[in-house]
C-alpha positions as a Markdown table, in Angstrom:
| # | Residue | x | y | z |
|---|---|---|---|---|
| 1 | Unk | 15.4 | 18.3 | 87.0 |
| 2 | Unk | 11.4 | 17.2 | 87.4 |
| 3 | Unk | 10.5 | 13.8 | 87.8 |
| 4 | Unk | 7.2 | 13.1 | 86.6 |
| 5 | Unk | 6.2 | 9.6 | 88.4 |
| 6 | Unk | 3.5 | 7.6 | 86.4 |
| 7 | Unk | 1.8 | 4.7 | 88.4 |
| 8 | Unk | -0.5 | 2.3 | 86.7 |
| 9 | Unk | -2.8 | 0.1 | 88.8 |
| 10 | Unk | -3.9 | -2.9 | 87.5 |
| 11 | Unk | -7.2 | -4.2 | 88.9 |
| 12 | Unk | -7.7 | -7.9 | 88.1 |
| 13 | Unk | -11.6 | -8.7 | 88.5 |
| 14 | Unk | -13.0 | -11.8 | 88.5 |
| 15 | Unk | -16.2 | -12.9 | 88.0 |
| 16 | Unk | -17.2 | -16.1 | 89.9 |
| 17 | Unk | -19.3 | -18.6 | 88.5 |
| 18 | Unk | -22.5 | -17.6 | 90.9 |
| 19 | Unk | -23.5 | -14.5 | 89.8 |
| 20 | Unk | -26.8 | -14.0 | 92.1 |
| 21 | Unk | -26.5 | -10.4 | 93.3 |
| 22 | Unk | -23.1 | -9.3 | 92.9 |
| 23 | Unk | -22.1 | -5.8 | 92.5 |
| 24 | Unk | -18.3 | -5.3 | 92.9 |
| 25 | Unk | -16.9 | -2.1 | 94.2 |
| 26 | Unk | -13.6 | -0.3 | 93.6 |
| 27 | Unk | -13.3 | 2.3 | 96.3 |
| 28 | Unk | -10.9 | 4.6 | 94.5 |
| 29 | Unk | -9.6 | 5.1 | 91.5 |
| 30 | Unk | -7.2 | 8.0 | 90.3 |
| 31 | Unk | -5.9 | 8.9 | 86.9 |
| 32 | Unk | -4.7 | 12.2 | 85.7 |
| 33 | Unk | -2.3 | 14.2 | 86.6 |
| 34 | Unk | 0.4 | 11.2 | 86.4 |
| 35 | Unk | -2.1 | 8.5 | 87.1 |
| 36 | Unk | -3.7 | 5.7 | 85.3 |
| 37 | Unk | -5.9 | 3.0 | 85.8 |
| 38 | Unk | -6.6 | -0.2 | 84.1 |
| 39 | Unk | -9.0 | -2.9 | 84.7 |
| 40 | Unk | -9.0 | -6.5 | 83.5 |
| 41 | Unk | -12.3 | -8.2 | 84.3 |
| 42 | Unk | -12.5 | -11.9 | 84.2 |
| 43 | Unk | -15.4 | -14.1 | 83.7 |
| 44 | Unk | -15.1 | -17.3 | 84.8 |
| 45 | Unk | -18.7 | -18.4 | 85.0 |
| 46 | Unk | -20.8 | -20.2 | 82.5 |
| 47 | Unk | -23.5 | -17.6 | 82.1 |
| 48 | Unk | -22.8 | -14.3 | 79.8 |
| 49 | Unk | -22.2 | -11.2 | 82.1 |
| 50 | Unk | -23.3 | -7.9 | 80.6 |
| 51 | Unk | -23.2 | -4.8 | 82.5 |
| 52 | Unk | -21.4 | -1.8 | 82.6 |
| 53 | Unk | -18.8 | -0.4 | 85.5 |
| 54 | Unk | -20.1 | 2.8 | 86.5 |
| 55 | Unk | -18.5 | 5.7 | 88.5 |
| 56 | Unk | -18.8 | 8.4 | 90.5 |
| 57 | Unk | -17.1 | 11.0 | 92.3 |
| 58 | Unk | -16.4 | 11.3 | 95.9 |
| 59 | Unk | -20.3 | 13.5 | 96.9 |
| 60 | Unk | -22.1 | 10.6 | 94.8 |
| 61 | Unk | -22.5 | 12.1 | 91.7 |
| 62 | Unk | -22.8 | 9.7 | 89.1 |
| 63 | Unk | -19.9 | 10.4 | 86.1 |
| 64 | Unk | -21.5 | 9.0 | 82.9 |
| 65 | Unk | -18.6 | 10.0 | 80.7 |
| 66 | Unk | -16.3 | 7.2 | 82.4 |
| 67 | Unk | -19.4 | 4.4 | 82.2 |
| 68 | Unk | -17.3 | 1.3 | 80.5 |
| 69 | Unk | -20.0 | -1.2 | 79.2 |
| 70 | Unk | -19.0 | -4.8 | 80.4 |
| 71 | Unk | -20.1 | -7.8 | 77.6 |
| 72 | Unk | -18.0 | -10.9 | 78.1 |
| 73 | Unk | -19.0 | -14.5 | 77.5 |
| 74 | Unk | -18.3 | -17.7 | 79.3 |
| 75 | Unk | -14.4 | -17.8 | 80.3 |
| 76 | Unk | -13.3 | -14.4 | 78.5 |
| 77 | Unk | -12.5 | -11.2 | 79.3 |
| 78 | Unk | -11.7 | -7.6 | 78.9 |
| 79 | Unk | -9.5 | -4.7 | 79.4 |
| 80 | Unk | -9.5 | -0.7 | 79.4 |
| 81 | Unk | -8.2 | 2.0 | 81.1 |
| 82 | Unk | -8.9 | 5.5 | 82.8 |
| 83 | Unk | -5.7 | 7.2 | 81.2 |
| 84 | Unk | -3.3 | 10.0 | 82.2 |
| 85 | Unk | -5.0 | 13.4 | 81.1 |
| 86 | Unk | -4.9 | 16.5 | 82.3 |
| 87 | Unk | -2.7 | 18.2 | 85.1 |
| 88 | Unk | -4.8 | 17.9 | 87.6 |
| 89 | Unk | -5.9 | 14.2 | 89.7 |
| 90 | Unk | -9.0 | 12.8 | 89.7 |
| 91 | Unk | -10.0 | 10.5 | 92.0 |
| 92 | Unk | -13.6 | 8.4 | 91.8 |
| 93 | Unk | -15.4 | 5.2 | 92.5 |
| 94 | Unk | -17.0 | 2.6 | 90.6 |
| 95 | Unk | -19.2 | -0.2 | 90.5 |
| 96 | Unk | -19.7 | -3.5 | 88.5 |
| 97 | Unk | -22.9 | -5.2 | 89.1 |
| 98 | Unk | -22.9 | -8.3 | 87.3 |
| 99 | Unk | -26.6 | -9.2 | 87.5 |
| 100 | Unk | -27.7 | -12.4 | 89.0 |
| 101 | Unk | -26.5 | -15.1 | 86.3 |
């Protein structure tokens, strides 16, 4: 009998109320093959944050088909996921960089 194991990370970002020059980074993020990712970003400012999380795979190479656009007010937030396709693991980074507020 085959056990398939799913995990699901849950990345909680939040945004703090300064936003001069921030750019978050998540070193690495898997899905497929078994794996998912979520991400619930958080602002907690006063200013609007709009940006988008970008990512790329492990040479550098920007992956555009991933690029979630980020629009959240003052003190809301947002939620999606890099789900469980294909067979195969796929493993990138991202970046948020949340402007200066």
């Amino acid at each position: 009998m085959k056990y398939s194991w799913i995990l699901l990370s849950l990345l909680i970002v939040i945004l703090p109320a300064n936003l001069s020059a921030n750019t978050l980074y998540f070193p690495q993020v898997a899905f497929g093959g078994g794996y998912s990712t979520t991400f619930v970003i958080i602002n907690t400012g006063t200013a609007a944050v709009s940006s988008s999380v970008v990512f790329y795979d492990q040479n550098g190479t920007q992956r555009p088909e991933f690029t979630t656009p980020v629009s959240l007010a003052p003190a809301s937030s947002m939620r999606f996921t890099l789900p469980n396709t294909g067979s195969n693991v796929t493993v990138l980074w991202g970046e948020l960089n949340a402007g200066g507020g």
